[in-house]
C-alpha positions in Angstrom: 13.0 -3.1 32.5 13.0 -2.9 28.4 14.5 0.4 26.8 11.8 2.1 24.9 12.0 2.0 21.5 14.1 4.4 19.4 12.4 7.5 17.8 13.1 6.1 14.4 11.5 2.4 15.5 8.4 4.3 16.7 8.1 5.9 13.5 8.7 3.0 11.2 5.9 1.3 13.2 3.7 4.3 12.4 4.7 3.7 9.3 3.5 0.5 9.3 0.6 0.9 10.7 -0.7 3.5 8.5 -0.3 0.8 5.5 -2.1 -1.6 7.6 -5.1 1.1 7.6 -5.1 1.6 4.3 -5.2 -2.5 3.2 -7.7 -2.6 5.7 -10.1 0.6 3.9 -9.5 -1.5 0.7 -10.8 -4.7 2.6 -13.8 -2.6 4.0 -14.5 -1.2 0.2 -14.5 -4.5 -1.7 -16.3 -6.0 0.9 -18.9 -3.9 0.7 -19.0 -3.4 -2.9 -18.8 -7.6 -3.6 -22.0 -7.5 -1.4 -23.6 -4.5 -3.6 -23.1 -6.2 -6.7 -24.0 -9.8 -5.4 -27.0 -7.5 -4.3 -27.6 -6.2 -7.3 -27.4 -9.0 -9.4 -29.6 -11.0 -7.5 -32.4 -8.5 -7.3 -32.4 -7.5 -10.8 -35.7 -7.9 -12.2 -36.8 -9.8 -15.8 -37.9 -7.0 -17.7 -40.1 -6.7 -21.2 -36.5 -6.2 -22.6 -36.1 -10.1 -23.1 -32.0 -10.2 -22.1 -31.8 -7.1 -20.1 -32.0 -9.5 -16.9 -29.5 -11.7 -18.2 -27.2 -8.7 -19.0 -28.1 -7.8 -15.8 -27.1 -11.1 -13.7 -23.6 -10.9 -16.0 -22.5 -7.5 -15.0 -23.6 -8.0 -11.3 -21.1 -10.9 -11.4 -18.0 -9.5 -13.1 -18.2 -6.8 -11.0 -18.5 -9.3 -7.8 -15.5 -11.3 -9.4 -13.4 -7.9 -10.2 -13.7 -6.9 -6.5 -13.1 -10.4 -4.8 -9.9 -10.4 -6.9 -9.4 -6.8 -5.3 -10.7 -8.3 -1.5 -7.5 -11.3 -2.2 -4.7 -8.6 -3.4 -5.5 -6.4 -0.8 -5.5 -9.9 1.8 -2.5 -10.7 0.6 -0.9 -7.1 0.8 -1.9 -6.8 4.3 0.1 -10.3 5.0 3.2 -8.8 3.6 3.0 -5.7 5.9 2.8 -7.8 8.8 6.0 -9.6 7.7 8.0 -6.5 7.7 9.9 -6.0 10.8 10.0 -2.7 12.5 12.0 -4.0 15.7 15.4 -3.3 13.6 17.0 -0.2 11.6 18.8 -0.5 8.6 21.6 1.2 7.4 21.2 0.7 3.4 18.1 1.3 1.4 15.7 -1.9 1.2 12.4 -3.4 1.7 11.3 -2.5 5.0 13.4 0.7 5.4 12.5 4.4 5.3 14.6 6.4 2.8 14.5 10.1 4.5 15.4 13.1 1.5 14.7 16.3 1.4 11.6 16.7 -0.2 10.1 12.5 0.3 10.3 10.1 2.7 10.2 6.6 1.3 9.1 3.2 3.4 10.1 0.7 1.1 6.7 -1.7 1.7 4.1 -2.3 -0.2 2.9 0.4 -3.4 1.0 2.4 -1.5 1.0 6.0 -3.0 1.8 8.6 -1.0 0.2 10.0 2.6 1.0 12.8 5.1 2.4 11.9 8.7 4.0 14.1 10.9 3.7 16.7 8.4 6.2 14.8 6.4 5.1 13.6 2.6 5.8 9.7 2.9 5.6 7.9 -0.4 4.8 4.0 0.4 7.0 2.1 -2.5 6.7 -1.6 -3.8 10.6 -3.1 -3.2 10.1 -4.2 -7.1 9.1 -0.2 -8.1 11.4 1.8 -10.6 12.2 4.2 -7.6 13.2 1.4 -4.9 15.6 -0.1 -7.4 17.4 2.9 -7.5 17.7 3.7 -4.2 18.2 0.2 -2.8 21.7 -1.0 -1.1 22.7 3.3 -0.8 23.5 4.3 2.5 23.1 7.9 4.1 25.0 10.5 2.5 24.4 8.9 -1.1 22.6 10.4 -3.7 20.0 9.3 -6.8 18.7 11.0 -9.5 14.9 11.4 -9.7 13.2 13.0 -12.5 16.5 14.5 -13.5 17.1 15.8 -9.6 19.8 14.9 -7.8 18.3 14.0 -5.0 20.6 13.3 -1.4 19.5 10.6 1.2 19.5 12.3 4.5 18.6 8.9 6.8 18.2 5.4 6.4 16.7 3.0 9.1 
């Protein structure tokens, strides 16, 4: 029989999962809006206005090209949540750990922005952002400064 998973693996893999959702709501969105403009620009009528079609046609396809690029970044972000592991805890900030302070918890993951779960206020940081860099190798018990706070790491897994 397999031991259930710790309390703190459960929640990292909610943690995960709730960027998952979100890469997935950006798939949906450009999706959807590469289909409205290919729409659009396809039924766009010539009009007495000589160009205006043309216009027309051009706009409808920079907008279909501006959220295909956003469709492959949001692809490609969803490929580098699946590659974090949630099966192991981690005792130094890093990517794929959660940062627990007082006031934020962090998942180092993917830039994100922030969310709510479990009535906690989880900020979702790119390993690369300003804040991660600054956190990253400290341990529990640690502090950083943060927009001249002193802030104290409370857990790392």
């Amino acid at each position: 029989m397999t031991p259930s998973p710790s309390p703190k693996l459960l929640f990292k893999q909610r943690l995960k999962s709730a960027c998952a959702e979100i890469l997935q709501q950006r798939i949906i969105t450009a999706t959807q809006a590469m289909q409205q403009a290919q729409e659009s620009a396809n039924s766009d009528e010539k009009s007495s206005a000589g160009d205006k079609h043309e216009t027309g046609r051009a706009m409808g396809q920079i907008d279909r090209d501006m959220n295909a690029r956003q469709l492959e970044e949001a692809k490609r972000e969803l490929e580098i949540i699946h590659g974090i592991s949630t099966e192991s805890l981690h005792q130094k900030a890093g990517s794929g750990s959660v940062v627990v302070c007082a006031d934020f918890t962090f998942f180092i993951s993917l830039g994100l922005g922030t969310t709510s779960i479990d009535e906690k206020k989880i900020v979702f940081l790119s390993p690369s952002a300003p804040i991660a860099k600054l956190i990253s190798g400290k341990m529990k018990g640690e502090t950083f400064s943060m927009n001249g706070k002193v802030m104290e790491i409370k857990d790392v897994f």
